[in-house]
N, C-alpha and C positions, 0 to 999 in steps of 0.2 A: 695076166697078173691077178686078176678081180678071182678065179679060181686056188691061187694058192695063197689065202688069206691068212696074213700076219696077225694082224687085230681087228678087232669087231665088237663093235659097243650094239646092244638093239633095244630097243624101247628104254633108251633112259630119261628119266624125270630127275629136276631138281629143283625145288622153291626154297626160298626165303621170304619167312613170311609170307606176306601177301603178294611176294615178286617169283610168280615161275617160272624160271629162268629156261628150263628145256624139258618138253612135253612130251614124250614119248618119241625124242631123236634115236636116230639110228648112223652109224657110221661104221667104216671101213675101208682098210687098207691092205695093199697085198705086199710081196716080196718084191723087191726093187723097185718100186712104185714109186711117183711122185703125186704125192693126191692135195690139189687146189682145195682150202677150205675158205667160202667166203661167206660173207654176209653184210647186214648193215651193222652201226653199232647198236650193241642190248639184243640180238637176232640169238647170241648164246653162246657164241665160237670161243671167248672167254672162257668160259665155265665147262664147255666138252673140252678144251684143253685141260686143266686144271684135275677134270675127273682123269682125263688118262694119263696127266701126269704124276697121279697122286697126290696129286696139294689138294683134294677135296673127296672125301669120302664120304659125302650125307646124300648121297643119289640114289633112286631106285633103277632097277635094271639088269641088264646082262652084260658081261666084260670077259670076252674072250680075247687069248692071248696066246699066240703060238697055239693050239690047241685044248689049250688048258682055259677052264675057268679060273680068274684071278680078281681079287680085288683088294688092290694097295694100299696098307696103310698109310704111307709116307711119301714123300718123293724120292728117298734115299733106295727104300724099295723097289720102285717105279724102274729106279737107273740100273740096279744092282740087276734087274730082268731084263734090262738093253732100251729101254725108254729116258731118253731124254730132251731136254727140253733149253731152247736157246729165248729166254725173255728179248723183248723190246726193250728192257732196262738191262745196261752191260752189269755184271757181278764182278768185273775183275777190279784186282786191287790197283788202281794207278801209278804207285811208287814201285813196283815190285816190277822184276824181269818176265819179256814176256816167257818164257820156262818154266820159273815160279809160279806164275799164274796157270798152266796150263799143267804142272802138276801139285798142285795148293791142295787138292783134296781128292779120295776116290780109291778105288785099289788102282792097285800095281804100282805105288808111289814109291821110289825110295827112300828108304827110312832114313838111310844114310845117303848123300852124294854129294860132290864138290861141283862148284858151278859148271864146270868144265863135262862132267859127266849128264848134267841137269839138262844142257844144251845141247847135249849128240841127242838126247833120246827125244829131246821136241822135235826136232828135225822134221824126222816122217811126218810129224804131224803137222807141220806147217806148212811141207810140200802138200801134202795133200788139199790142204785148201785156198790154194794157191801164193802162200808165203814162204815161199822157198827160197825168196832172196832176203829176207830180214834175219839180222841176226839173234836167234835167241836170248838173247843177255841183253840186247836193249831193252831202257824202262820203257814199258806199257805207253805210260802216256806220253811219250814223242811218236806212237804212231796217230794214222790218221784213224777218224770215226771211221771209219770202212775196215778201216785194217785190222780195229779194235773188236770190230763185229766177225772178222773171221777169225783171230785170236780164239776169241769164245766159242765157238764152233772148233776149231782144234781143241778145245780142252775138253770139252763135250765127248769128240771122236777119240781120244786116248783112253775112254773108258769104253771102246768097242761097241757104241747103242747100237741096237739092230733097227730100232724106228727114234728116226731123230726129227722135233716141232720147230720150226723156225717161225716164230712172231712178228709179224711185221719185222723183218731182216733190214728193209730196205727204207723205212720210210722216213730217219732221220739223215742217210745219206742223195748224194747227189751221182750224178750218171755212171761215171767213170766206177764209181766203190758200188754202185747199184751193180753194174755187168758185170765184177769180179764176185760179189754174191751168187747170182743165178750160174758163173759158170763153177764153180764152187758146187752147187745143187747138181747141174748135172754130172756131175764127176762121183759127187755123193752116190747118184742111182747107178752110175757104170759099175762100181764097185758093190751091186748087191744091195744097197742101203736103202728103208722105203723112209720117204722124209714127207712129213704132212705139212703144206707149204700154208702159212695164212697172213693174207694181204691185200689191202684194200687197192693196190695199183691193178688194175682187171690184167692190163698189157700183160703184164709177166704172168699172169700164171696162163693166157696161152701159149708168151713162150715154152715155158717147162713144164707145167703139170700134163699128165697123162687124162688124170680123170680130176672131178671136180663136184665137190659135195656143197652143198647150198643149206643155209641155214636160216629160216625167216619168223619171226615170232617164236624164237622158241621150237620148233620145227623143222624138219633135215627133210630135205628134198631127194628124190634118186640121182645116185652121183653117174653124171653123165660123161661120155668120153671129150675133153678139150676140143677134138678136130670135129663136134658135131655139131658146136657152139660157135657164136662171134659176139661180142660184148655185147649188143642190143638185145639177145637172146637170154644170156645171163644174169644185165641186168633188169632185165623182165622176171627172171626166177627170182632174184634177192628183194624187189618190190611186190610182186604181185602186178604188177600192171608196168605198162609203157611206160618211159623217163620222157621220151620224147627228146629232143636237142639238149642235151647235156649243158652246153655254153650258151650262152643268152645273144642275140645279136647284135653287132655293132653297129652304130651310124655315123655318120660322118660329121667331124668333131673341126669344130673353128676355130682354130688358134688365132686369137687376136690379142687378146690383152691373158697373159699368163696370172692363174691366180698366186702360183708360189713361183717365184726365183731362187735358184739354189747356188750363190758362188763360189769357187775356189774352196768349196769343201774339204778336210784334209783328213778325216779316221786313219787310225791304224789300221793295216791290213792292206789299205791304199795305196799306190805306191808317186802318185802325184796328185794333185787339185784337182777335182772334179765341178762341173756348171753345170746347169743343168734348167729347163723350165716342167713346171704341168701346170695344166688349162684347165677349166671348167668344164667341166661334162667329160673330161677325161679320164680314160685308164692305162699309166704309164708303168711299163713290164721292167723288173730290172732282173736280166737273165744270167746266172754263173752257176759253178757248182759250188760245193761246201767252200769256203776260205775262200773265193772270190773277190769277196769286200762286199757284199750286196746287204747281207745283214748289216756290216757296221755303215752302211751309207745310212741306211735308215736307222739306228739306233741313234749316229751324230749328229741326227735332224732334228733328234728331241729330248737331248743331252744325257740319254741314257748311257751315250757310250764317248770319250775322250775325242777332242778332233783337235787339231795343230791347228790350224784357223780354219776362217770362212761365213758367209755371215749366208741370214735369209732375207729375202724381200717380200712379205707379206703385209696385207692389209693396211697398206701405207706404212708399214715400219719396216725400219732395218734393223735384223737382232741373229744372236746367236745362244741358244737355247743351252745353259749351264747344268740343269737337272729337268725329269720330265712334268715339274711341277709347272717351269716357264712355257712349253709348250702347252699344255694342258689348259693355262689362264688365257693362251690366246687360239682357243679352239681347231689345235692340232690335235691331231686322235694317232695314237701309234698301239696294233696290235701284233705283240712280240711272236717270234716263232713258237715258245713254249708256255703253255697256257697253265700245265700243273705248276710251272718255276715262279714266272711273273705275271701271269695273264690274270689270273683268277684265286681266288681265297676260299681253296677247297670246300673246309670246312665253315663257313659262312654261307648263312641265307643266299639262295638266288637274288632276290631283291637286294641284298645289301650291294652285292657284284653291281648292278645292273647301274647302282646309285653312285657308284664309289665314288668314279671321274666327276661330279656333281656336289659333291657334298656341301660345298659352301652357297649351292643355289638352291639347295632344300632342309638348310638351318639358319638359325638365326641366335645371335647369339650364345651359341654353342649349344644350341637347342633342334636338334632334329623335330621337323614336319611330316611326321607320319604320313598324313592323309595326301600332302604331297609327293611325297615320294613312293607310295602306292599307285598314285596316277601317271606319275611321270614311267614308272619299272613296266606298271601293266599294259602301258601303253610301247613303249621300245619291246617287250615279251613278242607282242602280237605280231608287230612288224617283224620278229626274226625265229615268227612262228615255234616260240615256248610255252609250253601251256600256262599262264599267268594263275592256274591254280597250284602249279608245284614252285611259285615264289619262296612260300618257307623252309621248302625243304634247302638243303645243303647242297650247293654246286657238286659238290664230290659223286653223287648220286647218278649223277648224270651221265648220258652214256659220251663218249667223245666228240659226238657231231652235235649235240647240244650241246656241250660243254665250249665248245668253238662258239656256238653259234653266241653263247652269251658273254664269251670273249671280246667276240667283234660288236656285239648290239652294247654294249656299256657305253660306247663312248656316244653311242645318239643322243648321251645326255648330255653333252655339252655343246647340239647342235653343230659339229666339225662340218668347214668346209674341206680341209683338208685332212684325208684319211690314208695313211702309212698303214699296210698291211706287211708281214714276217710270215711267210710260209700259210696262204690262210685256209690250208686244207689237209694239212698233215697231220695223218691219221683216224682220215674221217670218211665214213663211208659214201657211197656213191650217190644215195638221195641226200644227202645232207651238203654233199659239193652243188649237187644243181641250187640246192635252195641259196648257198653261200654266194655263188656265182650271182646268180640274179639279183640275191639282195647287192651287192654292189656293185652291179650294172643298174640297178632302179636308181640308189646312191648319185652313182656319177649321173644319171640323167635328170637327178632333180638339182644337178648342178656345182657337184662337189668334184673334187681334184682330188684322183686315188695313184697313189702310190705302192705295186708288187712288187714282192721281191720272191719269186719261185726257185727251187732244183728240179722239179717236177716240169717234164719238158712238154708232156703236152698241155698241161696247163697256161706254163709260160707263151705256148704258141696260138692259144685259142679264146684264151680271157683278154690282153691286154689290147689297147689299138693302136700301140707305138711301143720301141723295148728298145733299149739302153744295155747293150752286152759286156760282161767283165771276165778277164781270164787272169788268174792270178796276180789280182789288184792292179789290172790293168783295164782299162776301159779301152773294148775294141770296136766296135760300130755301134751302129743308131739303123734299124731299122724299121721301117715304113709298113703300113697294115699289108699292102700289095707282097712286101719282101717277107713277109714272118711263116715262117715253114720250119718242121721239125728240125729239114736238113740243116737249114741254114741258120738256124741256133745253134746247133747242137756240133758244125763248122768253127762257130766263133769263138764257144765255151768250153771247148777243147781242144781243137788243133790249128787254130789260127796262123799258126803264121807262117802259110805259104800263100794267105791274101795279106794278113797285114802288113808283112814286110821286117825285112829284120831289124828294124828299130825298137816294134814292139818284142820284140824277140829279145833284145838288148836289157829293155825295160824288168821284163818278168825275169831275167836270170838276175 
């Protein structure tokens, strides 16, 4: 493959301002190739996409293409030569049929056609990425995030790309819409296609990449063949040095007196009351795939999100939290799945983020304490390892796994014993999970009561010391640190019930 090279970028440079983003990388792909591109975030993989996708033309360098020198204006250009490019943000229109969608722009559209005609010619293309039982005329937004992400990859392949970038594919879905992805990719290479795969999950791209190009400060590494690699090798390339134990160790945690009680919880999405305890010094795992209910457990714990009833039992009171302002006054910390939607205030000062959950403890009659609140941010900074000199800059700035990381450190201003985490690693690179990790394993050992809710299965099975399983708003087991294995999550959170029994079976239909 690495002999009959497709495309080939070599010595490219690109700064803004003072930020140089990629220093004389080099990359390459051949013909039906699947080529791994990893790195941490700000490492560049951003910005070498963008250049071969045409959304960025201010680079120095060489850009060969099929054999030709080429260098793209546009992005419309980029597709029109067989380059295309599948964002982590879907582009499709939600009202509209998936048909419409998949031929909404591009050549070979027709100019004229009756929905009828619209929907024979998606067909092929929906077979091919394995929607070949959906019907084209249904609206967009009744299928699932997964379905939606191969949607967009059909639409992409109706305009024939010869090198197709798939962006973090996976990392807003869960196991089941994760596998129909990757098998989707190999189907892509059986058919000729070289697709440049880029994803912070290491797992997958041994499954399916051939080769794997590494990208660290700004610098591209020689891309090495996948089967010569095993994660500990890789993730030595994308640091520079050893990670050493990825997951922090656990100790043996005393249930005696529960810090929070959770009763007769009832979210939508749920499909009966859920109870529930966490303990102090505990890390309690709530494991499903997408539409489980796991999000909305944790949203109705802190009135982000509607519940039919159910109350808490914290800190000698009994309450149920209306908006997440009640929570917040009684030092619940909840951080959401999505940090650009609700987590964080892009374009605001880091320090303002850091203070936000706080604000009524570092003003006084409606008067902000500077000097305050410079100690209290630079002080939570350190702990979750932000440099406390880029306070003024604007969160937006920030690469993903900082941007996390000053997600989850916001709420140390209100001193939480009880900490609700929503996905607390999605999208974030490999050293920036060990640090996430540890910081709320140090958390729970100076005696707080955390709360996860993962899709991500090895995480789910390595971080928490207890986990609470759901299958389509059904709550199927409780399992113990001794029982928690890949397998036997990933048993509960999908095919359950030929242990649970056909009751649960009753339940979820």
């Amino acid at each position: 493959m690495a002999d009959q090279l497709l495309l080939q970028l070599t010595n490219i440079s690109r700064d803004y301002g003072a930020i140089q983003a990629l220093k004389g990388a080099t990359f390459e792909i051949g013909r039906g190739e699947i080529m791994g591109l990893v790195g941490e975030n700000g490492a560049g993989k951003s910005t070498l996409v963008k250049i071969i996708g045409g959304f960025d033309t201010g680079f120095t360098g060489e850009y060969f293409y099929d054999g030709e020198v080429r260098h793209f204006g546009s992005p419309t250009a980029a597709e029109h030569a067989g380059i295309a490019i599948a964002q982590q943000e879907l582009s499709l229109i939600p009202t509209m049929s998936v048909a419409e969608n998949i031929f909404l722009a591009g050549d070979g559209v027709p100019q004229i056609a009756s929905k009828g005609l619209l929907g024979k010619k998606a067909k092929p293309f929906l077979e091919e990425v394995g929607l070949g039982h959906i019907n084209p005329m249904r609206v967009t937004n009744r299928l699932s995030v997964g379905e939606q992400h191969l949607v967009e990859v059909a639409r992409l392949i109706a305009h024939n790309p010869q090198v197709l970038i798939l962006d973090e594919p996976t990392a807003a879905l869960g196991e089941t819409d994760s596998i129909r992805i990757l098998d989707m990719v190999k189907r892509l290479k059986d058919r000729g296609k070289s697709v440049i795969y880029v994803s912070h999950r290491l797992d997958e791209i041994f499954k399916i990449c051939d080769r794997v190009t590494v990208l660290r400060d700004g610098e591209s590494q020689a891309p090495r063949a996948a089967t010569d690699m095993d994660v500990n090798a890789l993730v030595e390339l994308m640091l520079g040095f050893e990670l050493g134990d990825m997951y922090p160790a656990r100790k043996p945690i005393t249930r005696e007196t529960p810090t929070l009680r959770v009763r007769d919880l009832w979210p939508d999405g749920i499909l009966e009351p859920i109870s529930f305890e966490v303990y102090p010094g505990e890390i309690l795992g709530l494991a499903g795939q997408l539409g489980s209910g796991t999000s909305e457990i944790l949203g109705a714990m802190t009135g982000s999100t509607k519940s039919r009833g159910g109350t808490l039992h914290y800190n000698g009171e009994e309450f149920m939290a209306s908006r997440p302002k009640d929570a917040i006054r009684r030092g619940i910390a909840f951080c959401s799945e999505d940090r650009k939607h609700d987590g964080l205030f892009l374009g605001r000062p880091i320090m303002e983020n850091l203070s936000a959950p706080a604000i009524e403890t570092i003003s006084r009659n409606g008067l902000l304490n500077g000097a305050k609140e410079r100690a209290s941010t630079t002080e939570n900074a350190i702990k979750f390892t932000v440099d406390p000199k880029r306070l003024p800059q604007e969160a937006g700035v920030l690469s993903g796994g900082n941007q996390q990381k000053v997600a989850l450190g916001k709420w140390l201003s209100i001193s939480p014993k009880v900490i609700l985490v929503n996905e607390p690693t999605r999208g974030v690179d490999v050293g920036a999970r060990a640090e996430i990790y540890q910081i709320l394993r140090d958390l729970a050992d100076q005696g707080a009561a955390i709360v996860v809710a993962s899709t991500d299965i090895q995480e789910i099975t390595n971080l928490p010391d207890r986990i609470i399983s759901f299958y389509r708003g059904v709550r199927i087991g409780d399992l113990q640190l001794d029982e928690m294995t890949s397998a036997n999550i990933l048993e509960q959170i999908t095919d359950p019930f030929h242990e649970a029994g056909i009751a649960v079976s009753e339940k979820a239909t």
